[in-house]
C-alpha positions as CSV (number, residue, x, y, z in Angstrom):
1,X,-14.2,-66.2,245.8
2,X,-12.1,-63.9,243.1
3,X,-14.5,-61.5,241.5
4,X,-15.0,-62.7,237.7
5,X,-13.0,-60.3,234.8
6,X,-15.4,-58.3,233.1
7,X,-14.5,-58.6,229.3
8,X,-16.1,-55.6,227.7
9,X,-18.3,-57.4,224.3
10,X,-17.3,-55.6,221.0
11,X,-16.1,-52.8,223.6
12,X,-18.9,-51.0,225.9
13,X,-21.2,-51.9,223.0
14,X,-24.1,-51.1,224.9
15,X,-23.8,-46.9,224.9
16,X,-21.5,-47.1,222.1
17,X,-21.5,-48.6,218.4
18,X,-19.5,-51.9,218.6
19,X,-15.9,-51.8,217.4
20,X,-15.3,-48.4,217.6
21,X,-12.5,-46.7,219.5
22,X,-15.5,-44.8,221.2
23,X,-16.7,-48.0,222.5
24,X,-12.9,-49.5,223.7
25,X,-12.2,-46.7,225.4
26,X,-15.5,-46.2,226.8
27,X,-15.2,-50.0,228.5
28,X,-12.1,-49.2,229.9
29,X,-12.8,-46.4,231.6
30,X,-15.8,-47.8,233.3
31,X,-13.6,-50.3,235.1
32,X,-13.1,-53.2,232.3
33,X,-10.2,-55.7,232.3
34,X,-10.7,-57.3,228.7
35,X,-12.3,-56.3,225.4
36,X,-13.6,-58.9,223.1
37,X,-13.2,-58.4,219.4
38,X,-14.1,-59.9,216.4
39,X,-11.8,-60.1,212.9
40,X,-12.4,-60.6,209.5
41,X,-10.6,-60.4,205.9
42,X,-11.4,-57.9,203.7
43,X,-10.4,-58.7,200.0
44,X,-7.0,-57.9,200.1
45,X,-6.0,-59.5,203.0
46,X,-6.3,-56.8,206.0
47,X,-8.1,-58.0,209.2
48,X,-10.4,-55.6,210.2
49,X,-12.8,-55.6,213.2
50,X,-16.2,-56.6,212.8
51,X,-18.6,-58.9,214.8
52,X,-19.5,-60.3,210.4
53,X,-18.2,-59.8,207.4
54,X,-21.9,-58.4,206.2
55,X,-21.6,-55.1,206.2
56,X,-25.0,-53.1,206.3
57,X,-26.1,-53.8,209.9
58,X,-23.2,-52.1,211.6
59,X,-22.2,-49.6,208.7
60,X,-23.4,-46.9,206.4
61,X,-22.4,-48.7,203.5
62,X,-25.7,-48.7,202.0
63,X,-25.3,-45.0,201.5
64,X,-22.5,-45.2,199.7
65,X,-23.4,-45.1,196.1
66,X,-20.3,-46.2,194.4
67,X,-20.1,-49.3,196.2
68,X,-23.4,-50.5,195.2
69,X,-22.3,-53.0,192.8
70,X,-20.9,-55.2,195.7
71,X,-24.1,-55.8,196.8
72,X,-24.9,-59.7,196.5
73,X,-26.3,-62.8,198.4
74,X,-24.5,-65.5,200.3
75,X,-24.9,-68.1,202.3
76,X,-22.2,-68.0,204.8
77,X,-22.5,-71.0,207.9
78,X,-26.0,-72.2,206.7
79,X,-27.2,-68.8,207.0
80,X,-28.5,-66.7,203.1
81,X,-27.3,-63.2,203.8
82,X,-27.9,-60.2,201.5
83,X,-25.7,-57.3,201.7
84,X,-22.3,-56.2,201.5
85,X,-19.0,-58.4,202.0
86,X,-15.9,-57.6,203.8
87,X,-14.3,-60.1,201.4
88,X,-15.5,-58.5,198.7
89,X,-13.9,-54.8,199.3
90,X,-10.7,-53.6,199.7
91,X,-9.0,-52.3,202.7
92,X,-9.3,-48.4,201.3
93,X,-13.0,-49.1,200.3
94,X,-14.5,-50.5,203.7
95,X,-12.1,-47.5,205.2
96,X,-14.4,-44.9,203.9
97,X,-17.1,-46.6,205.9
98,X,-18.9,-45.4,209.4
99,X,-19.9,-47.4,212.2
100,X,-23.4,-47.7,213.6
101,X,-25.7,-49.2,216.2
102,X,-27.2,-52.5,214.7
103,X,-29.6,-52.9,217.5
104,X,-33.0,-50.6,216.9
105,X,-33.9,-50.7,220.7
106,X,-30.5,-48.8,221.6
107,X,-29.5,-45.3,221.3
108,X,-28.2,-44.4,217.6
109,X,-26.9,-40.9,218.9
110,X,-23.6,-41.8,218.1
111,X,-24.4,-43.3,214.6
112,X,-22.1,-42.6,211.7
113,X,-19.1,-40.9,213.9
114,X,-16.6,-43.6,214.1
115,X,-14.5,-45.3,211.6
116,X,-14.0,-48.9,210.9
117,X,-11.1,-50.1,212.6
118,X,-8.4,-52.5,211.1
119,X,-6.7,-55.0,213.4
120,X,-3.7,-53.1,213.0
121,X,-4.9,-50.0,214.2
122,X,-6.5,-51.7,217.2
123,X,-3.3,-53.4,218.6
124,X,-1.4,-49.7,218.3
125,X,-4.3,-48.4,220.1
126,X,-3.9,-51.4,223.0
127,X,-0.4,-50.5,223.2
128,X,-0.9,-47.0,224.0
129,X,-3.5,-47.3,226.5
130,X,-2.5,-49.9,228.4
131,X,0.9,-47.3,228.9
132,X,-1.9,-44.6,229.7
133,X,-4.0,-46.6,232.1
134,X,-1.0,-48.5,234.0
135,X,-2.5,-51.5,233.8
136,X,-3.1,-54.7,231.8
137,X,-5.4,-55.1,229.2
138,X,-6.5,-58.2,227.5
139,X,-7.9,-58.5,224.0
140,X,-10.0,-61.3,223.6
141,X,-9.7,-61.8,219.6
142,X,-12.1,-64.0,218.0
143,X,-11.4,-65.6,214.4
144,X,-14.7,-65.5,212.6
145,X,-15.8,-68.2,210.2
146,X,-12.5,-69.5,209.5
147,X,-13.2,-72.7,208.0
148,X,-15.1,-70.6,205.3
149,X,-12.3,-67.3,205.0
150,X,-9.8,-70.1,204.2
151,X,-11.5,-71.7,201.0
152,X,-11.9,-68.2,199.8
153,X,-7.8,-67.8,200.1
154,X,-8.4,-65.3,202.7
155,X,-7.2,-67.5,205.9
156,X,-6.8,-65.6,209.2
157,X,-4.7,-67.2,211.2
158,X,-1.4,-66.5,209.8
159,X,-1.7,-63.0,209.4
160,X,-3.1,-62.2,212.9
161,X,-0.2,-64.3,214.4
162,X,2.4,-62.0,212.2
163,X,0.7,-59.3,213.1
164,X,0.9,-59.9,217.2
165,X,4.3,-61.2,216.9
166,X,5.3,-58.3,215.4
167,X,3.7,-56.5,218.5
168,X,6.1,-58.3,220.5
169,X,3.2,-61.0,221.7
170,X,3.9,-64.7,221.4
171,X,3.4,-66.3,225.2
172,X,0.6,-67.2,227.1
173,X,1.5,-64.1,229.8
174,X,0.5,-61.7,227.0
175,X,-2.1,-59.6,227.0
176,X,-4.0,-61.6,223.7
177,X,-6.1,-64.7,223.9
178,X,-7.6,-66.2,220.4
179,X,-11.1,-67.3,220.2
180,X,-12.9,-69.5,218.1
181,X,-16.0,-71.5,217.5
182,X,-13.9,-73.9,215.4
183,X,-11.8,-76.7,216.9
184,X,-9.0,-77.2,213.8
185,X,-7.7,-73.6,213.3
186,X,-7.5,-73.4,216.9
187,X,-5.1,-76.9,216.8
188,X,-3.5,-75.4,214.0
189,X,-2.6,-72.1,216.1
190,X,-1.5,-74.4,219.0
191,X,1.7,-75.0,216.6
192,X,2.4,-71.5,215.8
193,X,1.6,-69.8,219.1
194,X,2.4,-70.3,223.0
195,X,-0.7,-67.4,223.4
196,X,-3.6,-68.1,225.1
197,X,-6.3,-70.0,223.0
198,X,-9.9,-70.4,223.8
199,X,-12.7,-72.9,223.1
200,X,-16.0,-70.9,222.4
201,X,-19.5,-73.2,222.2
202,X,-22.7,-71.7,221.4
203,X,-26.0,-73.5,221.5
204,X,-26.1,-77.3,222.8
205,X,-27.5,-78.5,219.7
206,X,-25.1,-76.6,217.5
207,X,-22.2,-78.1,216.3
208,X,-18.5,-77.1,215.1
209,X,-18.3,-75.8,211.3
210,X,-15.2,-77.2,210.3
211,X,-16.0,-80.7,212.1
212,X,-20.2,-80.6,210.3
213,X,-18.3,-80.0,207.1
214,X,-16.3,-83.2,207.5
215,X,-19.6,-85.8,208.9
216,X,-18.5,-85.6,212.5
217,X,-22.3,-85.1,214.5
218,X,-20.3,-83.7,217.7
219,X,-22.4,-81.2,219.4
220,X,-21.2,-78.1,221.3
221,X,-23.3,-80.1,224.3
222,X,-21.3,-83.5,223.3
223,X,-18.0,-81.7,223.7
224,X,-18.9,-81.0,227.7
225,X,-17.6,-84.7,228.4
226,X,-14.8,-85.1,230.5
227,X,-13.0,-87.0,227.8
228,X,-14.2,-84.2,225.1
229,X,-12.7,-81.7,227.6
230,X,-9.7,-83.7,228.1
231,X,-9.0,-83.4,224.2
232,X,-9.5,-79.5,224.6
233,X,-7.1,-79.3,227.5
234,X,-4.3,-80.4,224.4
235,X,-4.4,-77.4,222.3
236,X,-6.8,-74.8,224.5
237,X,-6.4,-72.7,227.9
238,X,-9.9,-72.2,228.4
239,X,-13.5,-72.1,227.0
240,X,-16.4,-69.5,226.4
241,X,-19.7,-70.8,227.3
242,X,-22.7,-69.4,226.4
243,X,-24.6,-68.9,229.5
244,X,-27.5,-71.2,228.6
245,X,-25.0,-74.1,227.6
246,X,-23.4,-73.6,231.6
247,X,-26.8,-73.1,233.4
248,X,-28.2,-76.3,231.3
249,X,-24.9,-78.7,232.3
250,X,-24.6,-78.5,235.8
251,X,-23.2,-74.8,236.4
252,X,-21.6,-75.7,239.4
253,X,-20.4,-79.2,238.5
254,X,-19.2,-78.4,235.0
255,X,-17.2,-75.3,236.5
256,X,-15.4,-77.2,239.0
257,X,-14.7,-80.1,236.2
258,X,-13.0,-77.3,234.0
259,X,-11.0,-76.1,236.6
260,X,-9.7,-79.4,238.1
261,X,-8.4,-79.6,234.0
262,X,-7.2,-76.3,234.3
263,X,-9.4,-74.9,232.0
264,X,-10.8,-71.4,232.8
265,X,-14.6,-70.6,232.1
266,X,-15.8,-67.2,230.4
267,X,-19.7,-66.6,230.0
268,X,-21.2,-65.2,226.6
269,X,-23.3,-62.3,226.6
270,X,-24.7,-60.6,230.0
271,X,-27.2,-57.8,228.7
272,X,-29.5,-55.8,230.7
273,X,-32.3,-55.7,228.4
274,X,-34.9,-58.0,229.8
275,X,-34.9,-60.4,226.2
276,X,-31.6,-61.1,226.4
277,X,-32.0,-62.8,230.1
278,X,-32.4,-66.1,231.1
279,X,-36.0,-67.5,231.5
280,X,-35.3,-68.1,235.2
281,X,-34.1,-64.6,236.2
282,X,-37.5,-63.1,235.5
283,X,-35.8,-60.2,233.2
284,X,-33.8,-59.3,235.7
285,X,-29.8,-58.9,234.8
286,X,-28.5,-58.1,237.7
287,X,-29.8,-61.4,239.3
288,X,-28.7,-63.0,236.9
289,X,-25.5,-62.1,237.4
290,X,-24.7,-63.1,240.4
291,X,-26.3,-66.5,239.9
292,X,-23.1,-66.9,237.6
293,X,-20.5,-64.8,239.5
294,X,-21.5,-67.7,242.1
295,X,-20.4,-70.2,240.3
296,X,-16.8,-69.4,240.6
297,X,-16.5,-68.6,236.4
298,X,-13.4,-66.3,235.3
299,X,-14.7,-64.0,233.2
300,X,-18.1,-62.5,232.0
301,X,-18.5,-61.3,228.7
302,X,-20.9,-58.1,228.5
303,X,-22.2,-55.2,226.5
304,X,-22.6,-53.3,229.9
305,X,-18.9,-53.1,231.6
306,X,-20.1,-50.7,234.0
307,X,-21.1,-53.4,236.7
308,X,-20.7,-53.2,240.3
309,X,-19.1,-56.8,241.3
C-alpha cells in the first residue's frame, strides 16, 4: 500500500502561525508534499490567504488604531461574527497587518512576525522553492465562502484562475488543485480549468451553501451515494472528507467506492492534541493515524507534517 501524501494544513500550522511563509517553509522542510491554503477577497479585489475573512483571530488588527472604524457584525454562512472584514479593507490596509496564533493552547512565540500573504505572493514563493527543493509541490487552494464573495461583487474564481494561468498552470499535471465546500463554483471552474478540482464535505448533517440557499436538503452525508458520487466524478478529481464523515460511512467500503470512480480521498484535519481526535482512538493521534493510512486514502491533511509514515 502507497504511503498517503501529507498535505501540510495552512502550512506547518502547528509550530507556526498559519499562512505565513514561516509556516510553508517550515512544512516543507519537515518532509511535506502539499500545503493547503485558504483565499479570500479583500475590498479591492486581491486574494489574500486566510483560513476567514474575520480578521482578529489570526491578526493584530485590533491594535491598529486607525482601522477601527471597520469594525462591524456579520453573519456570514449562518454564523454572527464581530470583527474585522477582509472585504471590507483594501489590499495596502490588511498589508500592514501581522499574523498570529489563533489557538490559545499553542505556542504564540512567533506572534506578530509574519506578514499577511497575498495569493500572488504565495505562487512566486511556490515557484521558487519548488526550483530550491527539486521537487514537486502541490498547493491545495481552497475558495472560501464563494457563494457569499460573489453577491458582494467580490467573486473568486476568475481571478485565481488568471492569476494561475498566468503562472503557466492550467492542466490537471500541475502542481494546483482547487477546493471547495460548494458544488456550483466548482462546476463553473470545470469550464474554465483542466486543473485539479476537489469536492470538500464537512459534517454529515451539514449541507452545501450555494445548494441550502436554493431549497435543495442534500446533506454532505446524502452526497456519499454512488449516484451522488457519480455526479461528482463530472466536474471533480477527488474529495476531502472530514475524517468523521469517512470513519462514519464505511471507511474501507466508501474508499474503495471512490477509487473504482476514480476519485482520490484526502482526510481533514489530523492534530495531535488529544480534543481534536476521534472518540475511538482514546486521544491518541498517532493511532489514529494509521487507522486511516490503513484504509488506502491519498492524502492526509495535518497541522503536524512532521509524521513518520
Amino acid at each position: 500500500m502507497s504511503k498517503p501524501a501529507i498535505i501540510a494544513h495552512r502550512g506547518a500550522s502547528g509550530y507556526r502561525p498559519e499562512h505565513t511563509l514561516a509556516a510553508y517553509e517550515l512544512a516543507i522542510a519537515q518532509g511535506a508534499e502539499a500545503i493547503e491554503l485558504d483565499i479570500v477577497p479583500t475590498k479591492d479585489g486581491e486574494l489574500v490567504v486566510r483560513h476567514d475573512s474575520e480578521l482578529s483571530q489570526t491578526t493584530d488588527i485590533i491594535t491598529h488604531r486607525e482601522l477601527s472604524h471597520y469594525r462591524t457584525t456579520k453573519t456570514i454562512y449562518g454564523q454572527t461574527l464581530e470583527g474585522w472584514f477582509t472585504e471590507d479593507l483594501t489590499r495596502a490596509e490588511i498589508k500592514t497587518l501581522q499574523a498570529k496564533e489563533p489557538f490559545s493552547f499553542r505556542s504564540s512565540d512567533y506572534d506578530f512576525q509574519f506578514p499577511i500573504l497575498t495569493l500572488s505572493e504565495v505562487l512566486d514563493w511556490h515557484q521558487v522553492t519548488q526550483q530550491k527543493v527539486q521537487r514537486p509541490i502541490d498547493l491545495y487552494i481552497e475558495i472560501k465562502h464563494s457563494h457569499y464573495f460573489r453577491s458582494l461583487g467580490l467573486s473568486i474564481e476568475e481571478p485565481l484562475i488568471e492569476l494561475l494561468q498566468a503562472q503557466g498552470y492550467q492542466f490537471s499535471t500541475d502542481p494546483i488543485l482547487i477546493l471547495s465546500f460548494e458544488i456550483e463554483n466548482l462546476q463553473y471552474l470545470r469550464s474554465l480549468t483542466n486543473l485539479r478540482l476537489i469536492q470538500l464535505m464537512a459534517q454529515a448533517e451539514d449541507r452545501p451553501y450555494d445548494r441550502m440557499v436554493q431549497g435543495d436538503p442534500v446533506t454532505y452525508q446524502d452526497l456519499l451515494s454512488l449516484p451522488q458520487l457519480t455526479q461528482i466524478t463530472q466536474y471533480a478529481n477527488g474529495l476531502g472528507l472530514q475524517k468523521q464523515l469517512l470513519w462514519s460511512n464505511g471507511r474501507q467500503t466508501l474508499v474503495d467506492r471512490c477509487h473504482n470512480l476514480n476519485l482520490t480521498v484526502n482526510v481533514w484535519t489530523f492534530r495531535q492534541e488529544p480534543q481534536f481526535v476521534l472518540p475511538d482512538f482514546s486521544g491518541d493521534w498517532q493511532q489514529e493515524l494509521q487507522a486511516f493510512i490503513n484504509l488506502g486514502i491519498d492524502g492526509l491533511v495535518t497541522d503536524f507534517p512532521d509524521i513518520d509514515l
